[in-house]
PAVEX-223701 format. One record per residue (C-alpha): z, x, y; residue in three letters; residue number from 0. Coordinates in steps of 0.2 Angstrom, whole numbers, always signed. Each point is the difference from the previous one (the first is absolute). Last residue first. Example, Ala and Ser with C-alpha at 12.3 -4.5 7.8 and 13.67 -1.06 7.14 Angstrom:
<gumis>
@w = +36, u = +68, v = -5, aa = SER, i = 1
@w = +3, u = -6, v = -17, aa = ALA, i = 0
</gumis>
This chain:
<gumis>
@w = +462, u = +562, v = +530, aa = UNK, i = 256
@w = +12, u = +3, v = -16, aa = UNK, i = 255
@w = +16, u = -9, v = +1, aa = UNK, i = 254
@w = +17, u = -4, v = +10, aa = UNK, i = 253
@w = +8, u = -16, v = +2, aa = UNK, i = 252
@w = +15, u = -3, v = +10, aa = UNK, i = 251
@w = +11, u = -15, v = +0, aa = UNK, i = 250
@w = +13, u = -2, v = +14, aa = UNK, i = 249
@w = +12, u = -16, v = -5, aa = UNK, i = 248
@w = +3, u = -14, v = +14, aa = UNK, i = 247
@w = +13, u = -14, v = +1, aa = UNK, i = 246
@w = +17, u = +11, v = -8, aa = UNK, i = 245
@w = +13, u = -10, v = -8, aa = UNK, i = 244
@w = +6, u = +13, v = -14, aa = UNK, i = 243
@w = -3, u = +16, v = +11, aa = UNK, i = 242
@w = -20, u = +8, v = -4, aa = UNK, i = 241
@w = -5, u = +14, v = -11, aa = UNK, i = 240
@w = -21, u = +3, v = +6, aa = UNK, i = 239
@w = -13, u = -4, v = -11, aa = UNK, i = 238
@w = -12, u = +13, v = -7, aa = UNK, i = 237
@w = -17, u = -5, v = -8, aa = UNK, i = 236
@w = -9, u = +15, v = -7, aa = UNK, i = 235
@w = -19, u = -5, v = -1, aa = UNK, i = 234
@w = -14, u = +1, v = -13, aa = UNK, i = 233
@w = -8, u = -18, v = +2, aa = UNK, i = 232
@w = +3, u = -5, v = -18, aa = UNK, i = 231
@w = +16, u = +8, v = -3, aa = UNK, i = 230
@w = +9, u = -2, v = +15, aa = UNK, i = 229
@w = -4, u = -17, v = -1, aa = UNK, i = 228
@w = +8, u = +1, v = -18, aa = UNK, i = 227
@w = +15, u = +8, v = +5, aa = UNK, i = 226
@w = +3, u = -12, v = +16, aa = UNK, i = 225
@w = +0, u = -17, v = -13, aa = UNK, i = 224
@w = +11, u = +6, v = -15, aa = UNK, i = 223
@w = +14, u = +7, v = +12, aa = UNK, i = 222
@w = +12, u = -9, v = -9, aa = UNK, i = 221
@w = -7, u = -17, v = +0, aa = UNK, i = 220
@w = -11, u = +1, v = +15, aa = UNK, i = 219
@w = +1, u = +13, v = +15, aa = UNK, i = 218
@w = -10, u = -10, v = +11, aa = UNK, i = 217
@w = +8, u = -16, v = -4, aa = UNK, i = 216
@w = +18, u = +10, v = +1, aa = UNK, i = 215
@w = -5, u = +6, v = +18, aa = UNK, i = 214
@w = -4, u = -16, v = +7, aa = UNK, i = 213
@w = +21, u = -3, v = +8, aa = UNK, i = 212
@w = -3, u = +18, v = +8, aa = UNK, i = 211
@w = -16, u = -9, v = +10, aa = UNK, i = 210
@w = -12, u = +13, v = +2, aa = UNK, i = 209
@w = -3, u = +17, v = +9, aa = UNK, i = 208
@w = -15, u = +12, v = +2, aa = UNK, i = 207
@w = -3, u = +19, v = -4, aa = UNK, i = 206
@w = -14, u = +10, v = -6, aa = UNK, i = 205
@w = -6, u = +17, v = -6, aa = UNK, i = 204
@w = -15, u = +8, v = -7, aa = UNK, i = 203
@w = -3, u = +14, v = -11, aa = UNK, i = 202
@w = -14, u = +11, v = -4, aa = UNK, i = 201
@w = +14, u = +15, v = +5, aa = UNK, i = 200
@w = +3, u = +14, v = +10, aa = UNK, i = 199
@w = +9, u = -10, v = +15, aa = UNK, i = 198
@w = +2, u = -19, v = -7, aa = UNK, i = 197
@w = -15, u = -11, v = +8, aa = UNK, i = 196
@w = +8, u = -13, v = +10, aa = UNK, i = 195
@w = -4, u = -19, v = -4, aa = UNK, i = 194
@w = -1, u = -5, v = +20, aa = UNK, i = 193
@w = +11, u = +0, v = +15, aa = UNK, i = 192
@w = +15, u = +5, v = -12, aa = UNK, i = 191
@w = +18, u = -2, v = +5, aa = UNK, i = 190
@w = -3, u = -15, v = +7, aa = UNK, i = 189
@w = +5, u = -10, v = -13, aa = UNK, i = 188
@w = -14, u = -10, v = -4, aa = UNK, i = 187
@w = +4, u = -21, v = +4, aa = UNK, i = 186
@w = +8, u = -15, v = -9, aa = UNK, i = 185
@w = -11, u = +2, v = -17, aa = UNK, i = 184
@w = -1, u = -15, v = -9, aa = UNK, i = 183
@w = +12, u = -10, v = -13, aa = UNK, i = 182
@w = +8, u = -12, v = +13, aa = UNK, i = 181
@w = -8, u = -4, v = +18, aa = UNK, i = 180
@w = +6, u = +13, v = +11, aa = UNK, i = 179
@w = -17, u = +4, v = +7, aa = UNK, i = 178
@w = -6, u = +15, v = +10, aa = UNK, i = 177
@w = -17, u = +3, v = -7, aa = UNK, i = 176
@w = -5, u = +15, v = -10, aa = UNK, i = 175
@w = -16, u = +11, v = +5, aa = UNK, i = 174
@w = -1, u = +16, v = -10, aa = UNK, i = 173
@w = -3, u = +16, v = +10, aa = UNK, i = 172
@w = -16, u = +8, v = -10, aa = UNK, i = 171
@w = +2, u = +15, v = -12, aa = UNK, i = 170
@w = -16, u = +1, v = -8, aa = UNK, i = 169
@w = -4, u = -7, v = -17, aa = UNK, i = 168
@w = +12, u = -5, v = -14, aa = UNK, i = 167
@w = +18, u = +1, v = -4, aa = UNK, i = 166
@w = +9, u = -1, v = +18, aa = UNK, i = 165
@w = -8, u = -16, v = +1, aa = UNK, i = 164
@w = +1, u = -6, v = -16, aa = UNK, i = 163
@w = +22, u = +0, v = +3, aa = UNK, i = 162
@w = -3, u = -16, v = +7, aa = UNK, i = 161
@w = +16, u = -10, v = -1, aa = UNK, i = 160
@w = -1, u = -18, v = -3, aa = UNK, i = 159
@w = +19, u = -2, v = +4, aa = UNK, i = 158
@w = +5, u = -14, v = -13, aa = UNK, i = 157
@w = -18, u = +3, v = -10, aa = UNK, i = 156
@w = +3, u = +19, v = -4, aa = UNK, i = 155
@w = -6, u = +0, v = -18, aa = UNK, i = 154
@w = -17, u = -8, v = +11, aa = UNK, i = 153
@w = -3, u = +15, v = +10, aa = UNK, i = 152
@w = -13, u = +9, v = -12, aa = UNK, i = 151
@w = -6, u = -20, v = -1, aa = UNK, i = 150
@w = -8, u = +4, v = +17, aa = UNK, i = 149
@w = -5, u = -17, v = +9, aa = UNK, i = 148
@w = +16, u = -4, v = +8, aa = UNK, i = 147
@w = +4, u = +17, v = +4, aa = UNK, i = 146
@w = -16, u = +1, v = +11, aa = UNK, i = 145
@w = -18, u = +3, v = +0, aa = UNK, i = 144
@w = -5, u = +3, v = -19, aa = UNK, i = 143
@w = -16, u = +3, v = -6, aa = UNK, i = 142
@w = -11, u = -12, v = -9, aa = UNK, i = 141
@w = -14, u = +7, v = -7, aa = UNK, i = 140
@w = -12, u = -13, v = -3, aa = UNK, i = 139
@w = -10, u = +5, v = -16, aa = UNK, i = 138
@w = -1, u = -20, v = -7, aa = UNK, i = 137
@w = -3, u = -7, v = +17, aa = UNK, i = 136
@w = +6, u = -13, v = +11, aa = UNK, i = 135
@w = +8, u = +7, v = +18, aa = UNK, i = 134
@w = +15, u = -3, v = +1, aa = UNK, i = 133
@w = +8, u = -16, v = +14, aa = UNK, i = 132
@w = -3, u = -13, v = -15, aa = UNK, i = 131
@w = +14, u = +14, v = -9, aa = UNK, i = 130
@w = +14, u = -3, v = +11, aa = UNK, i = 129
@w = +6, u = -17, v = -8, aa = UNK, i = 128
@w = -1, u = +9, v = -17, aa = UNK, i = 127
@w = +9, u = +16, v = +5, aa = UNK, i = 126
@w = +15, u = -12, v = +9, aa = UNK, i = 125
@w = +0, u = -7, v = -18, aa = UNK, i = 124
@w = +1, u = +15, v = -12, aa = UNK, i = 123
@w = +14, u = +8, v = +11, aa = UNK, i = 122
@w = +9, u = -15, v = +0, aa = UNK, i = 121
@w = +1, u = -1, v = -20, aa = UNK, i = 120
@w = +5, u = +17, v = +1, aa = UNK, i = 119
@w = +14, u = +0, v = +11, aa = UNK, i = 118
@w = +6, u = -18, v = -8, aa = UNK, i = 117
@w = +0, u = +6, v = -18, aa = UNK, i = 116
@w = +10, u = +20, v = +7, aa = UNK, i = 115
@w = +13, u = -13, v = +9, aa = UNK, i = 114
@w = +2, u = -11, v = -14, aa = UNK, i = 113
@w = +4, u = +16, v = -13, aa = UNK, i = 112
@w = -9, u = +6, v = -17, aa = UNK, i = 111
@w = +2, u = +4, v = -12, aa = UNK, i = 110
@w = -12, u = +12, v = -9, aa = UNK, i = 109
@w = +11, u = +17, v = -1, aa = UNK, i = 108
@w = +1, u = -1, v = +21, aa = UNK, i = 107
@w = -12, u = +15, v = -1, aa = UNK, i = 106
@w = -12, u = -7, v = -9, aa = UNK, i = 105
@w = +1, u = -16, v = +14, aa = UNK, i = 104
@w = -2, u = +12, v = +12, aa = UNK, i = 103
@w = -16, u = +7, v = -8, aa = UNK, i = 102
@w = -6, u = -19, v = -5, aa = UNK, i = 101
@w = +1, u = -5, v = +19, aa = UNK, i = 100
@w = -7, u = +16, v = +6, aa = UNK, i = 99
@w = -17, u = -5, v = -12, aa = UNK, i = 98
@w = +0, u = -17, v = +8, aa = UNK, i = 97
@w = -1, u = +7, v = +18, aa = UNK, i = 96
@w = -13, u = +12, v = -4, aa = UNK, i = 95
@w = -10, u = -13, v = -6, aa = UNK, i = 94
@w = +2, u = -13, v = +14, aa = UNK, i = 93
@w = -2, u = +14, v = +11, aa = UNK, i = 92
@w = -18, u = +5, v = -7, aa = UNK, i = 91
@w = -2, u = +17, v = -9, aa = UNK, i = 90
@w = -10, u = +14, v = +13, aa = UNK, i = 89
@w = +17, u = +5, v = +9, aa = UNK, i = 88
@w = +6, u = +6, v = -18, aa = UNK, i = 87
@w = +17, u = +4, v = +1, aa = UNK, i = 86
@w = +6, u = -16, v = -11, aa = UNK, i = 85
@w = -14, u = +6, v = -14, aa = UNK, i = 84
@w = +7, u = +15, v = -1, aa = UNK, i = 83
@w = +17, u = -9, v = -5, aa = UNK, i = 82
@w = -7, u = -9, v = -11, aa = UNK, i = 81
@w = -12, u = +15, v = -10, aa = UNK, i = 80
@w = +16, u = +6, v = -3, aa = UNK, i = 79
@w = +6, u = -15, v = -6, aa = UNK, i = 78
@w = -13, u = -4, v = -14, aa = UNK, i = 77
@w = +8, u = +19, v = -8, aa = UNK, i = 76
@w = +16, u = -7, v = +0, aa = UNK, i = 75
@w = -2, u = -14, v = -6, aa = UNK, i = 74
@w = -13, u = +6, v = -14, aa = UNK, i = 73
@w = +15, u = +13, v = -5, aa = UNK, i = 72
@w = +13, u = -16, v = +0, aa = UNK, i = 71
@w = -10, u = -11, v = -13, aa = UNK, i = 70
@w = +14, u = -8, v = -11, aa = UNK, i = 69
@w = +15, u = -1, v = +12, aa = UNK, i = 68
@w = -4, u = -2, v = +18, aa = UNK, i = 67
@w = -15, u = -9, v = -5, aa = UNK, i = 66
@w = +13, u = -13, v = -5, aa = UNK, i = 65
@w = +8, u = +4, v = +13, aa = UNK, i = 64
@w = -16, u = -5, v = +13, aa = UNK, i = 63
@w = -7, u = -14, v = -10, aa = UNK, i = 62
@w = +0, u = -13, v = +15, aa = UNK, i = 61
@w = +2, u = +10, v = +15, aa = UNK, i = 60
@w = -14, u = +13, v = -8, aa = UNK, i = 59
@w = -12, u = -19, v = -4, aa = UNK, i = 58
@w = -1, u = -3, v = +19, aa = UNK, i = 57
@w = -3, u = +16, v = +3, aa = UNK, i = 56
@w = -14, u = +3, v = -11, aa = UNK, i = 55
@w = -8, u = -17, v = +6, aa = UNK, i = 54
@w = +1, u = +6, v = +18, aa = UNK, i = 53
@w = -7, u = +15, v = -5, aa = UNK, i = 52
@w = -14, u = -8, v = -9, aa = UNK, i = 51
@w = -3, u = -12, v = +15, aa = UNK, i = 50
@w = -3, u = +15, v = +11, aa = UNK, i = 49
@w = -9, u = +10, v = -6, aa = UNK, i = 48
@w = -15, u = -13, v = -5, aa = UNK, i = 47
@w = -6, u = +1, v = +17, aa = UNK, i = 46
@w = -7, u = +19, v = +2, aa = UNK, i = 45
@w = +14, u = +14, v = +0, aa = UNK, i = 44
@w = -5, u = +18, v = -8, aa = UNK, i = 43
@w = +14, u = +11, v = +3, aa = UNK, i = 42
@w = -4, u = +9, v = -18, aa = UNK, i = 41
@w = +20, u = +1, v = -4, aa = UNK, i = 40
@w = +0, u = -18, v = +9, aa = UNK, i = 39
@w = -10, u = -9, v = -10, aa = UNK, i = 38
@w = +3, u = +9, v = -17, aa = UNK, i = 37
@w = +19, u = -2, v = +2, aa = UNK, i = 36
@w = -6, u = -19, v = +3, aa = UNK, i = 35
@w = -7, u = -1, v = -18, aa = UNK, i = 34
@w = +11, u = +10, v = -7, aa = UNK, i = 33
@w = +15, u = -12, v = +5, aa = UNK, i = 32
@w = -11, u = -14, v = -2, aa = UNK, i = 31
@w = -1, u = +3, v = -20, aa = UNK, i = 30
@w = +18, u = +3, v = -1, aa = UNK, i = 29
@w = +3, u = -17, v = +8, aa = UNK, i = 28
@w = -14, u = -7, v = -14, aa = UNK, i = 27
@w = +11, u = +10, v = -15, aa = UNK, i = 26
@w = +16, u = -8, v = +7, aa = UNK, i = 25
@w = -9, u = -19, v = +1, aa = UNK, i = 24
@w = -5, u = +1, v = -16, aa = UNK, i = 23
@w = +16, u = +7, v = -9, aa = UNK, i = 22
@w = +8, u = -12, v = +11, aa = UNK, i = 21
@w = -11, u = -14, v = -6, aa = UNK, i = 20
@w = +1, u = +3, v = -20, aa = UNK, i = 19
@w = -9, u = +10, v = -9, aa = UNK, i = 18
@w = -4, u = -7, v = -18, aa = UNK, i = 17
@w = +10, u = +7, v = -17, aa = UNK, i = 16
@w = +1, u = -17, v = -10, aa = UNK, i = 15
@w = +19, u = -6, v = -3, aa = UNK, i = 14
@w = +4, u = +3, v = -20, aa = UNK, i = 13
@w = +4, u = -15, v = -7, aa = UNK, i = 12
@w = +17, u = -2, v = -9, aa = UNK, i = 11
@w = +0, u = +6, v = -18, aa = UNK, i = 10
@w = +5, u = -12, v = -13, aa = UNK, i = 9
@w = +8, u = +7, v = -15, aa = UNK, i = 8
@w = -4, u = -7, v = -16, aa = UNK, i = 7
@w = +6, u = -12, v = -11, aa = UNK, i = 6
@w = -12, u = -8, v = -14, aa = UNK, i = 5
@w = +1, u = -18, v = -5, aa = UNK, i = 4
@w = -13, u = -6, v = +7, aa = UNK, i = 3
@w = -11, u = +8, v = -7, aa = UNK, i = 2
@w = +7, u = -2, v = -17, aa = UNK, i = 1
@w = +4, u = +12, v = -12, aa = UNK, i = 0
</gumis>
């Protein structure tokens, strides 16, 4: 017969196996997640810290869910080593500020909202034009001197509550100004003069007030935003129940001194 005759079926060609992008990009995001576990499981910080956690976070808001889904254990095991990293006073601000942006952002199921973007993205910038006044070295530990500059305080960024300093050190009277500008702490209490040490207990205890009208952006998105501060800096944050209305809300903080 023929060759040209002959009838045959004609397969369709078979797509060649290759790895695509994503696949690429997924394993190099699983890569940085060791990577900066590593870093900040063994607390070593020189230069190159910093730019690999800034590019693991970058690349967490990008293929968060879908890390979500195929890799969860290395997730959740690359987030431990997170959240210590955010309580580390030897980890640069910038750092610990970026790493608390992809823990809410978790915690928010990886969507994210304008106010939590703008937060973050302000955060970053105020640290920038305050670095020149830092001193330049690749061991500098930076140590926090106010809310502003504590990223423990920053899931509380509508009253900038400081619940580390009835976490750590001695008990020292806290200095707050009198300001009724919005998302700040109007004044203490006055029922305490000082974070007061609980009788029979390595506890601390705190009071101050803020604007009712902040306490949703301090609470976040069902109480997303105040449970996780309380997780990283180990405090019980307690706010009072206030009339529909009300100006000011009480919010006491209590923690290990």
């Amino acid at each position: 017969m023929p060759l040209k005759n002959r009838k045959g079926k004609v397969e369709k060609p078979r797509p060649l196996k290759i790895c695509t992008l994503g696949d690429q990009s997924m394993e190099n995001v699983l890569s940085d997640m060791d990577l900066v576990a590593q870093y900040l499981n063994s607390g070593t910080y020189d230069r190159s810290v910093y730019p690999t956690i800034a590019a693991l976070c970058e690349n967490l808001k990008m293929f968060g869910p879908q890390l979500e889904n195929v890799y969860k254990d290395q997730l959740d095991k690359c987030y431990i080593s997170l959240r210590n990293g955010c309580r580390d006073d030897r980890l640069n601000l910038a750092a610990r500020y970026r790493l608390l942006e992809v823990i809410e952002l978790r915690a928010m199921h990886w969507q994210p909202n304008e106010n939590l973007i703008n937060y973050y993205k302000q955060k970053l910038v105020q640290i920038e034009v305050r670095r020149p006044l830092r001193p330049d070295h690749p061991s500098t530990i930076m140590t926090p001197t106010s809310t502003d500059d504590d990223p423990r305080a920053a899931a509380l960024p509508a009253a900038d509550l400081q619940p580390a300093a009835t976490t750590t050190g001695p008990c020292t009277a806290p200095t707050h100004t009198n300001t009724s500008g919005a998302g700040e702490i109007i004044r203490n209490s006055g029922k305490f003069a000082k974070p007061t040490r609980i009788p029979g207990k390595n506890y601390c205890k705190d009071e101050v007030v803020i604007r009712n009208a902040d306490s949703g952006k301090v609470m976040g998105i069902k109480g997303r935003r105040v449970h996780m501060i309380e997780e990283l800096s180990e405090t019980i944050i307690s706010f009072q129940r206030v009339a529909p209305g009300a100006r000011e809300r009480l919010v006491q903080i209590t923690g290990p001194c």
